[in-house]
TORKOL-680512 format. One record per residue: residue in three letters; x, y, z of N, C-alpha, C in turn; residue number from 1. Coordinates in steps of 0.02 Angstrom, whole numbers, padded with zeros to 5 digits. Each point is the difference from the previous one (the first is absolute). Example, Ala and Ser with C-alpha at 12.3 -4.5 7.8 and 13.67 -1.06 7.14 Angstrom:
2
REC     r      n.x      n.y      n.z     ca.x     ca.y     ca.z      c.x      c.y      c.z     k
REC   ALA    00660   -00284    00390   -00045    00059    00000    00045    00060    00000     1
REC   SER   -00018    00053   -00036    00042    00059    00003   -00039    00055    00037     2
//
This chain:
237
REC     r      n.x      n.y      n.z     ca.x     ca.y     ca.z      c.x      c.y      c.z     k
REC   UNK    02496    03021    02744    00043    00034   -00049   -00016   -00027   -00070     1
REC   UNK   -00017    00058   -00031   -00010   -00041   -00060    00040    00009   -00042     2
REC   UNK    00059    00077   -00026    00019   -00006   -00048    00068    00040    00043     3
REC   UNK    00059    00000   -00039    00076    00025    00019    00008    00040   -00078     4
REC   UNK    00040    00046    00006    00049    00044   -00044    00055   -00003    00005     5
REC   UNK    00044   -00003   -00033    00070    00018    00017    00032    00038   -00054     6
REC   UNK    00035    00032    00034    00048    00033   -00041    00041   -00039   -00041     7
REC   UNK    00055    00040   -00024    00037   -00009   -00055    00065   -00009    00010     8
REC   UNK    00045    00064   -00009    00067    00009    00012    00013   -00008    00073     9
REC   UNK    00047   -00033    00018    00049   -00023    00070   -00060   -00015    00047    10
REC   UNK   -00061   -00034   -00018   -00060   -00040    00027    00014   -00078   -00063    11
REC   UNK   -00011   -00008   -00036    00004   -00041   -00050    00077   -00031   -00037    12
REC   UNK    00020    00059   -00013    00066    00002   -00050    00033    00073    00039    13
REC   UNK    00067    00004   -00030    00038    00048    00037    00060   -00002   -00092    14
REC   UNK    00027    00045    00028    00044    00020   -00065    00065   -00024    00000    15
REC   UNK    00038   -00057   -00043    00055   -00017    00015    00069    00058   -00008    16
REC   UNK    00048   -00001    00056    00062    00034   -00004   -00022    00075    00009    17
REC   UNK    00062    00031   -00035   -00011    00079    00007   -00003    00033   -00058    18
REC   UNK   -00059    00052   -00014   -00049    00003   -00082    00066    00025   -00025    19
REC   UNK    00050    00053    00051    00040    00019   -00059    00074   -00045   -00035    20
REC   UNK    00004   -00056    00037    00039   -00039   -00011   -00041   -00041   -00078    21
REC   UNK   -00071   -00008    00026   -00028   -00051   -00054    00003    00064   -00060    22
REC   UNK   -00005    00046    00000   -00009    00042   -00054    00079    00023   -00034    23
REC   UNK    00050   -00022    00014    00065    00008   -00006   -00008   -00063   -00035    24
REC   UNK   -00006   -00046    00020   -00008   -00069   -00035   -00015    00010   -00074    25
REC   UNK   -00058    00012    00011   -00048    00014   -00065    00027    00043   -00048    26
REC   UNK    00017    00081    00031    00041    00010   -00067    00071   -00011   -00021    27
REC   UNK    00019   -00057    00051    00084   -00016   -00043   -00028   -00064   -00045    28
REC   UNK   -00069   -00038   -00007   -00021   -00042   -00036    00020    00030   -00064    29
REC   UNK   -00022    00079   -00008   -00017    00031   -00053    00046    00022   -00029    30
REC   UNK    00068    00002    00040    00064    00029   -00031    00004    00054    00018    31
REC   UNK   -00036    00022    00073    00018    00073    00016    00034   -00028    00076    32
REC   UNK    00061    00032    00018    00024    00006    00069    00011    00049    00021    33
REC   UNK   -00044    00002    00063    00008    00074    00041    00001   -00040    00070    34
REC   UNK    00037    00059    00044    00018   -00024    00081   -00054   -00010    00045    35
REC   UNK   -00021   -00035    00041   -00063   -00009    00043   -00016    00053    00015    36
REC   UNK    00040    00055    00039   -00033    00063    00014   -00019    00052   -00052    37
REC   UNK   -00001    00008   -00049   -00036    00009   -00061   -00058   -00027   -00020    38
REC   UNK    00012   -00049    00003   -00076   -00046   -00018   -00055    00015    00072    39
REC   UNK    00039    00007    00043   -00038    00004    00065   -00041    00078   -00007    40
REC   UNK    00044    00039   -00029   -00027    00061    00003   -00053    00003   -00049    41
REC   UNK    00006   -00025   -00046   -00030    00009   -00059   -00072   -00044    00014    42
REC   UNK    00009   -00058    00043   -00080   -00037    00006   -00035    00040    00042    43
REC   UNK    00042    00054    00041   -00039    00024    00059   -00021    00047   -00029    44
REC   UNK    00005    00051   -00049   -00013    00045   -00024   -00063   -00011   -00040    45
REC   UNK    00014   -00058   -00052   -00066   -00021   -00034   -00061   -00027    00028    46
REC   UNK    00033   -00021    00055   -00074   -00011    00058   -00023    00055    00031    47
REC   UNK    00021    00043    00002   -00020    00066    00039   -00058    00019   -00046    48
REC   UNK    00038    00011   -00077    00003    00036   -00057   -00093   -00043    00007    49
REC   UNK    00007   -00059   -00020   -00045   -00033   -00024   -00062   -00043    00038    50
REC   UNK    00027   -00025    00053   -00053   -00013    00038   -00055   -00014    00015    51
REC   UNK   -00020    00077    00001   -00059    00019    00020   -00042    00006   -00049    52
REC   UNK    00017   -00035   -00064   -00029   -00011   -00048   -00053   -00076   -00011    53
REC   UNK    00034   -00032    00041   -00036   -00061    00005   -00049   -00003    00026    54
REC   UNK   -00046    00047    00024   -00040   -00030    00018   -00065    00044   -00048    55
REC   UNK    00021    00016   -00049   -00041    00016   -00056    00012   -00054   -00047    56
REC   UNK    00030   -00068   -00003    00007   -00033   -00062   -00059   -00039   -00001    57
REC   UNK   -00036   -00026   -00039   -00053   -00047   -00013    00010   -00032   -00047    58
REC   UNK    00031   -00038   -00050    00006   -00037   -00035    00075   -00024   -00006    59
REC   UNK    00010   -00050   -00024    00054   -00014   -00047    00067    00029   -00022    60
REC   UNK   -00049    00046   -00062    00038    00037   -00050    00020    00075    00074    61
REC   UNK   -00066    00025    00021    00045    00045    00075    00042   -00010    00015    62
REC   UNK    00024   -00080    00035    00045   -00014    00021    00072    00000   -00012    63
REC   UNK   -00006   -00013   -00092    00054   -00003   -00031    00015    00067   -00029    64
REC   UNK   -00034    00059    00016    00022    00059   -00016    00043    00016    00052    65
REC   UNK   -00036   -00007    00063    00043    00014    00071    00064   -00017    00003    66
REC   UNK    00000   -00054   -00045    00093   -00038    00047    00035    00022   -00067    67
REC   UNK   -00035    00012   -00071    00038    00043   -00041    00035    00078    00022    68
REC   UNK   -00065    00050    00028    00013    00055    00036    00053   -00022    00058    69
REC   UNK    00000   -00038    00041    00054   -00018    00053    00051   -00007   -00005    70
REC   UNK    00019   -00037   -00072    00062   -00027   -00040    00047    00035   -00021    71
REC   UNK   -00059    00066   -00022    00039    00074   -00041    00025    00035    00066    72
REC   UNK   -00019   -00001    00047    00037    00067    00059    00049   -00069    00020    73
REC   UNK   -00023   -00062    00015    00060   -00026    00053    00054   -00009   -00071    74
REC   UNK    00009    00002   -00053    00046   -00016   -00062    00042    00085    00024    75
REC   UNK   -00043    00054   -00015    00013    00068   -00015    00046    00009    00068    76
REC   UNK   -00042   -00009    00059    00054    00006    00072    00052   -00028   -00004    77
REC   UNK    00007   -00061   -00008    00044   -00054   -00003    00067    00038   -00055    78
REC   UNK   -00005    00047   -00045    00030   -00006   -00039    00028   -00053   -00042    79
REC   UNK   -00057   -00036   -00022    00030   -00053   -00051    00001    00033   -00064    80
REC   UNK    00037   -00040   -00031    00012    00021   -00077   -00056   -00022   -00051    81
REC   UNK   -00011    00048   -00038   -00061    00019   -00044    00012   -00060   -00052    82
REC   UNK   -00047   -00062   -00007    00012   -00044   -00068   -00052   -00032   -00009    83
REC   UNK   -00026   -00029   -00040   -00033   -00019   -00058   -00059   -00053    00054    84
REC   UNK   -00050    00012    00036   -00034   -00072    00008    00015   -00022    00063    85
REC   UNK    00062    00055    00048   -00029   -00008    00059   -00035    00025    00053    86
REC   UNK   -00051    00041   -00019   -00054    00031    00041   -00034   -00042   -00008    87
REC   UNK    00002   -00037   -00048   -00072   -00052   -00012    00024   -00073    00053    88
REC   UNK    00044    00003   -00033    00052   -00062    00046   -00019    00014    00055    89
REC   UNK    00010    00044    00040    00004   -00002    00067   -00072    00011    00024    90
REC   UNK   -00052    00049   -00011   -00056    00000    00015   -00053   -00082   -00014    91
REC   UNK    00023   -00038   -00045   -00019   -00063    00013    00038   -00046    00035    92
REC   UNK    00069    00009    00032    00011   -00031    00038   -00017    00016    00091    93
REC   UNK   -00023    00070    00001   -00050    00017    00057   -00062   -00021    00011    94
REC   UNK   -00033   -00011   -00069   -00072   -00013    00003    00015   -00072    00034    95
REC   UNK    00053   -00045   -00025   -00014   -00082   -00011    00028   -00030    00093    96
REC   UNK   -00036    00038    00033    00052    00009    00073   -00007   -00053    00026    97
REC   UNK   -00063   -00048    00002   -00006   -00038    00015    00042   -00044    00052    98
REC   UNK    00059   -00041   -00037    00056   -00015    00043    00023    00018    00057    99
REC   UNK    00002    00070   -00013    00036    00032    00059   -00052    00013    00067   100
REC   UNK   -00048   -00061    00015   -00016    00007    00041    00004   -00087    00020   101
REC   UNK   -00028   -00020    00071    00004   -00027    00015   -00049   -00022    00057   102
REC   UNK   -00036   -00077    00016   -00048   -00016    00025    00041   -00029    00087   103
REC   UNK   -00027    00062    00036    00024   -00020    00073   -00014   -00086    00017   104
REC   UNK    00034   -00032    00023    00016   -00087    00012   -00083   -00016    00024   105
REC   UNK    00002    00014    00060   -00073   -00003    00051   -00067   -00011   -00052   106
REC   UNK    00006    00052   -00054   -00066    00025   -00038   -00044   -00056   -00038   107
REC   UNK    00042   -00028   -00035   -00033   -00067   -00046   -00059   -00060    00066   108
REC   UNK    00048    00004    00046   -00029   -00037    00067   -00066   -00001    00032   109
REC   UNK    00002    00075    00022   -00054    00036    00004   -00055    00023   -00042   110
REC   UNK    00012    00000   -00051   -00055    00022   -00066   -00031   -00070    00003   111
REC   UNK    00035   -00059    00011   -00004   -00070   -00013   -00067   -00018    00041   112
REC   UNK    00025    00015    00060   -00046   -00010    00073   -00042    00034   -00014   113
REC   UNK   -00016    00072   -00024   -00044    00053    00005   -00057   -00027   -00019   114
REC   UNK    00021   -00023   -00082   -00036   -00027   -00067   -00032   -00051    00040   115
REC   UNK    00014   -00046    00019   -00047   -00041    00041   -00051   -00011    00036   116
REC   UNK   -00003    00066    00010   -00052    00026    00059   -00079    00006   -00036   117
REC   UNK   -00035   -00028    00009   -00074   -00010   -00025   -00021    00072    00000   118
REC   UNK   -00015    00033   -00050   -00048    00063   -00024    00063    00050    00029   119
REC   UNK    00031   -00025   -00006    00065    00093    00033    00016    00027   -00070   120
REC   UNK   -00026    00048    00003    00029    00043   -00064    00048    00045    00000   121
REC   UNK    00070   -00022   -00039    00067    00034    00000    00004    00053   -00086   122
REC   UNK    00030    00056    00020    00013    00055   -00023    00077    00018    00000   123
REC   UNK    00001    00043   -00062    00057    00031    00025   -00016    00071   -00020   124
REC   UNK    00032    00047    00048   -00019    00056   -00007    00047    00065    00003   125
REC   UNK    00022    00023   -00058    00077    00019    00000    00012    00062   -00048   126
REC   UNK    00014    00074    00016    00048    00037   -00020    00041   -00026   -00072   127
REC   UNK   -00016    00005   -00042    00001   -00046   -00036    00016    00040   -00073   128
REC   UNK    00044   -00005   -00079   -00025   -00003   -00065   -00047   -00060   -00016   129
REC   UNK   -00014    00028   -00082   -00045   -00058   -00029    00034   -00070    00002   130
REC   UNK    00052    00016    00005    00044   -00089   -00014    00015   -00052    00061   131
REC   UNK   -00059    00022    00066    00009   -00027    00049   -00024   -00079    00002   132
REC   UNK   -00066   -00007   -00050   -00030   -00089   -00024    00068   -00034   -00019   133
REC   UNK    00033    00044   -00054    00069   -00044   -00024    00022   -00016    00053   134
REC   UNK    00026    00055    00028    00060   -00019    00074   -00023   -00057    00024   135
REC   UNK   -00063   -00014    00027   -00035   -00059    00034    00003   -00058   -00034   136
REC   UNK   -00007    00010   -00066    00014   -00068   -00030    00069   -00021   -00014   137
REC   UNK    00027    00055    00009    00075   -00031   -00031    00032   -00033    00059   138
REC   UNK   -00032    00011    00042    00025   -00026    00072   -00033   -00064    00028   139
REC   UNK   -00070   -00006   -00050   -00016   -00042    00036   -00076   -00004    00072   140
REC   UNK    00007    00057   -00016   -00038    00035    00085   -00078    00011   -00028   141
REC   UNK   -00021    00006   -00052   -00099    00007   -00042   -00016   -00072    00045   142
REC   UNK    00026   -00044   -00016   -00035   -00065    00029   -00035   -00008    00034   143
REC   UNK    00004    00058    00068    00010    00018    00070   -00075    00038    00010   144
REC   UNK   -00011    00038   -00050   -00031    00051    00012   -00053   -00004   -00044   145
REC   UNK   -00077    00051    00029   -00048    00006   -00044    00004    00070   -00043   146
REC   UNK    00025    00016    00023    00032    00085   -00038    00063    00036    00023   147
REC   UNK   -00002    00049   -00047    00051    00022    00006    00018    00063   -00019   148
REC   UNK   -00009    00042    00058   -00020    00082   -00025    00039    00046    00010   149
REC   UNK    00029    00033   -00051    00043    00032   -00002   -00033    00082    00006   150
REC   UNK    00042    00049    00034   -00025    00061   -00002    00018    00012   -00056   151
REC   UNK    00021    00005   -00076   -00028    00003   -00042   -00035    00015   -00061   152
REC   UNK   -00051   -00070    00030   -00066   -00024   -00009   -00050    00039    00053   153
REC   UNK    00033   -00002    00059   -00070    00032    00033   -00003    00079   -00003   154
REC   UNK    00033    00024   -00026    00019    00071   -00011    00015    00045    00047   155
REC   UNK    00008   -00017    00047    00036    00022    00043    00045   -00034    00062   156
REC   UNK    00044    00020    00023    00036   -00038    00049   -00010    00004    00079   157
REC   UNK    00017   -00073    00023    00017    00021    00096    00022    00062    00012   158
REC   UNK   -00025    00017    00042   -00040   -00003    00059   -00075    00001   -00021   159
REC   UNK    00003    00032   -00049   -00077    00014   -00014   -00056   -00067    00017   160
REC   UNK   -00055    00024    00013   -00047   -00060    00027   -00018   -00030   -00088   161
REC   UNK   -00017    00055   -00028   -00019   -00036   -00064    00022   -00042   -00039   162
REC   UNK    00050   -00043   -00001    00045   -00036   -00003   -00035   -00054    00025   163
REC   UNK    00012   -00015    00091   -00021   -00029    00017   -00093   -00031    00000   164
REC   UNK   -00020    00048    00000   -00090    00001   -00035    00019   -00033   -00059   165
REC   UNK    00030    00003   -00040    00014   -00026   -00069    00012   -00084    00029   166
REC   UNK    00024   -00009    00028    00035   -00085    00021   -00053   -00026    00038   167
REC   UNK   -00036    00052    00036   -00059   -00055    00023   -00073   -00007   -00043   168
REC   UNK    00005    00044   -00053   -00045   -00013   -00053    00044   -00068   -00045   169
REC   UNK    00035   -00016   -00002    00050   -00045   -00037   -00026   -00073    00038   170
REC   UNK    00006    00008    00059    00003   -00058    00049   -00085   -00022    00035   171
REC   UNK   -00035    00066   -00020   -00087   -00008    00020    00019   -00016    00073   172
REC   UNK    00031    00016    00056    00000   -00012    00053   -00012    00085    00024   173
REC   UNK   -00019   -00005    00074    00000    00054    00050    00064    00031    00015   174
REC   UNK    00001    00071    00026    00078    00016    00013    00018   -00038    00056   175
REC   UNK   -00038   -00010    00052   -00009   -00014    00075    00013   -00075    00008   176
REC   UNK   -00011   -00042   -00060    00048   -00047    00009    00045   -00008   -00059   177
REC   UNK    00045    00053    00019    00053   -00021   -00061    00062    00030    00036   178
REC   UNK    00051   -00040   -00030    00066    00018    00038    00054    00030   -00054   179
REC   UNK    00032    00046    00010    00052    00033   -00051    00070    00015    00022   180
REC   UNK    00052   -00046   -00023    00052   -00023    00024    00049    00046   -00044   181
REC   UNK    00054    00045    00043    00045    00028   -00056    00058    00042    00061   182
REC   UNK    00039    00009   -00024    00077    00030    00024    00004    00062    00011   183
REC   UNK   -00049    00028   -00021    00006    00107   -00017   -00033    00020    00049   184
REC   UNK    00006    00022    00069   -00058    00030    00030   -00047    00050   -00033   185
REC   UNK    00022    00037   -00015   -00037    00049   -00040   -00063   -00018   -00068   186
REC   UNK    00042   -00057   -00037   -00049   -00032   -00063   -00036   -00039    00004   187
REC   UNK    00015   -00057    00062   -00025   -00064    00020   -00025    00004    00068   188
REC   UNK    00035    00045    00029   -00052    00000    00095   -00070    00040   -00020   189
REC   UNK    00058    00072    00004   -00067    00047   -00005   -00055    00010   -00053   190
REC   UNK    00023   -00027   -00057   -00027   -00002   -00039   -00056   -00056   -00001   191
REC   UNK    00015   -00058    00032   -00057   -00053    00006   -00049    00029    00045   192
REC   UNK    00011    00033    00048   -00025    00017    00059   -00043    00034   -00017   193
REC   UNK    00012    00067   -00060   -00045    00034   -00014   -00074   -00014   -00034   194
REC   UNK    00028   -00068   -00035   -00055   -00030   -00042   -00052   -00051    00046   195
REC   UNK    00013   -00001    00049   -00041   -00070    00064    00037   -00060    00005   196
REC   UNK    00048   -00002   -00025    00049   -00078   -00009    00046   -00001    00035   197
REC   UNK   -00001   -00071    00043    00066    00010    00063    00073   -00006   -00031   198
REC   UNK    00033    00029    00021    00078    00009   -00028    00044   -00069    00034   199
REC   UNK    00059   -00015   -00023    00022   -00038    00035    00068    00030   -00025   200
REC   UNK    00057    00007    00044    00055    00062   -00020    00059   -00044   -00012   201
REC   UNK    00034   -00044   -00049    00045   -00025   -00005    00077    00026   -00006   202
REC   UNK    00021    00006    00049    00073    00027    00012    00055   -00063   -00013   203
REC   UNK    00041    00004   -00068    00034   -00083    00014    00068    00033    00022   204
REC   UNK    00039    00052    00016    00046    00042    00021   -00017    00011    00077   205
REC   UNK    00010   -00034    00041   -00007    00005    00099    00014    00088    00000   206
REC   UNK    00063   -00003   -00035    00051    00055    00034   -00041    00066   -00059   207
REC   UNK   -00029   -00023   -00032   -00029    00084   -00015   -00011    00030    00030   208
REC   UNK   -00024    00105   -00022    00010    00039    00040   -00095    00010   -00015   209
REC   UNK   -00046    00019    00055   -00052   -00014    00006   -00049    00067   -00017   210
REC   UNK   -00019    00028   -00051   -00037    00060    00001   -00032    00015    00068   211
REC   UNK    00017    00080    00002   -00030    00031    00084   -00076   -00020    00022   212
REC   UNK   -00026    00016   -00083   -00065   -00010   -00001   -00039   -00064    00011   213
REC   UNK    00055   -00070   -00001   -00016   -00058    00010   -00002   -00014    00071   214
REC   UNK    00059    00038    00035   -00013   -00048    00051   -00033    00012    00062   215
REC   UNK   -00079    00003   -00006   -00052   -00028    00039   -00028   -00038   -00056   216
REC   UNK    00027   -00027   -00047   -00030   -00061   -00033   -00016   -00053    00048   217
REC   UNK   -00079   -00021    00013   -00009   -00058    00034   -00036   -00071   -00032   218
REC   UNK    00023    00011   -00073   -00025   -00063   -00030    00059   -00048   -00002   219
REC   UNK   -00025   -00053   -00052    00063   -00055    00000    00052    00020   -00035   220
REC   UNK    00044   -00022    00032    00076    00019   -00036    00036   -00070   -00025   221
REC   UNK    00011   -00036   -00051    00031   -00046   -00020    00066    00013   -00034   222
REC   UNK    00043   -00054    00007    00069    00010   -00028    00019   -00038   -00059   223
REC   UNK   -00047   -00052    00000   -00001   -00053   -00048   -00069   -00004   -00031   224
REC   UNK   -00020   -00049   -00069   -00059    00001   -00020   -00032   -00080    00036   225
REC   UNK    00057   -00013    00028   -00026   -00074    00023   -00028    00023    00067   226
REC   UNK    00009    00061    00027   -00028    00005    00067   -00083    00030   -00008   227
REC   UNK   -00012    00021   -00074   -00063    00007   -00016   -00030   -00068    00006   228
REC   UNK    00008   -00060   -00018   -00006   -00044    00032   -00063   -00025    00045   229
REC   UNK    00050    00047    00069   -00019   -00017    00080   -00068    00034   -00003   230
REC   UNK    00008    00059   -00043   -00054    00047    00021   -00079   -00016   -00035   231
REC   UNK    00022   -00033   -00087   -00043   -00014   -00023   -00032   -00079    00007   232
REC   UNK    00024   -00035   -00008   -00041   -00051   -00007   -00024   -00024    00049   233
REC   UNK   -00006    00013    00076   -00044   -00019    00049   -00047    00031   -00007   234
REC   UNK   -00021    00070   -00036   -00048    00063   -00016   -00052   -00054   -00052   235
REC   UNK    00030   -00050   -00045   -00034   -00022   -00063   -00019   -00065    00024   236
REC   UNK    00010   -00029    00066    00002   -00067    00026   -00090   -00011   -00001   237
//
């Protein structure tokens, strides 16, 4: 084995609380109060609304148009009141999300052990805006890694193989020994699969409900990143 991928969201980090509780937060910072189910409606709408926009952003300044555009429908749904400086307010307090995520316990451990491993080349490979390097550093987690590739950067997203072709041009390794670790069957199984790279399917929820299409899944199934572990480092021995 020479090189691993891993994903991102609820593989790495996971999102603290509930977005529409944290987004209720945020705009009573601002001096606006509206009831959770309002705000609830209003984030779900602007995600609908907006979405599917991300995966056209490539820069920066993209990015910060997006959560401006996001700001204006979830403000407009929300019915908040029209004043001076908080569309701006709030679309930079979306951009700056950072916080509101959080580094699963296990992870620091394992990146720890990983890193150790003579010539193993670690990735991360993730569904992703441009502000995913920040995320990593603000957390702490670049240390870990030789890159860090966001779809993007690679211009297109999981499932797609090109993505993954993108990470093993990153890593100069073979697909055939490379392992790609992630939570999504769809972004991270099938999607590794398609590119020559063995999947490894991290479920940290037992009691999830199992896509139809998964289950004659007969690769590894892990629940933890420490049970990557078992699988990898006797492979690098």
């Amino acid at each position: 084995m020479q090189a691993i991928f891993l994903d991102m969201n609820r593989t790495l980090i996971h999102f603290k609380g509930d977005p529409a509780e944290r987004a209720r937060q945020l705009l009573a910072k601002r001096g606006v109060f509206l009831p959770h189910e309002k705000v609830d409606e209003a984030l779900k709408q602007a995600r609908t609304t907006h979405d599917p926009e991300l995966a056209m952003l490539v820069t920066d300044d993209d990015e910060r148009e997006f959560y401006r555009r996001f700001a204006r429908t979830f403000l407009n749904v929300g019915g908040a009141p029209s004043r001076d400086g908080l569309l701006d307010a709030v679309a930079d307090d979306l951009y700056d999300y950072d916080d509101l995520y959080e580094v699963y316990q296990e992870v620091p451990e394992v990146l720890a052990r990983l890193r150790a491993v003579k010539d193993l080349v670690l990735g991360v490979v993730s569904n992703w805006e441009p502000s995913l390097g920040r995320l990593c550093r603000h957390h702490g987690l670049d240390r870990y890694f030789d890159f860090i590739l966001a779809s993007s950067a690679a211009g297109v997203p999981k499932p797609a193989p090109e993505i993954f072709k993108k990470a093993l041009a990153l890593a100069k390794v073979p697909a055939g020994s490379t392992i790609h670790v992630g939570d999504n069957y769809r972004d991270d199984v099938q999607g590794a699969r398609r590119a020559g790279i063995k999947p490894v399917w991290l479920i940290r929820d037992v009691n999830a409900d199992i896509p139809p299409e998964a289950e004659r899944f007969n690769g590894p199934i892990i629940h933890d990143l420490r049970d990557l572990l078992e699988l990898i480092v006797p492979l690098t021995d």
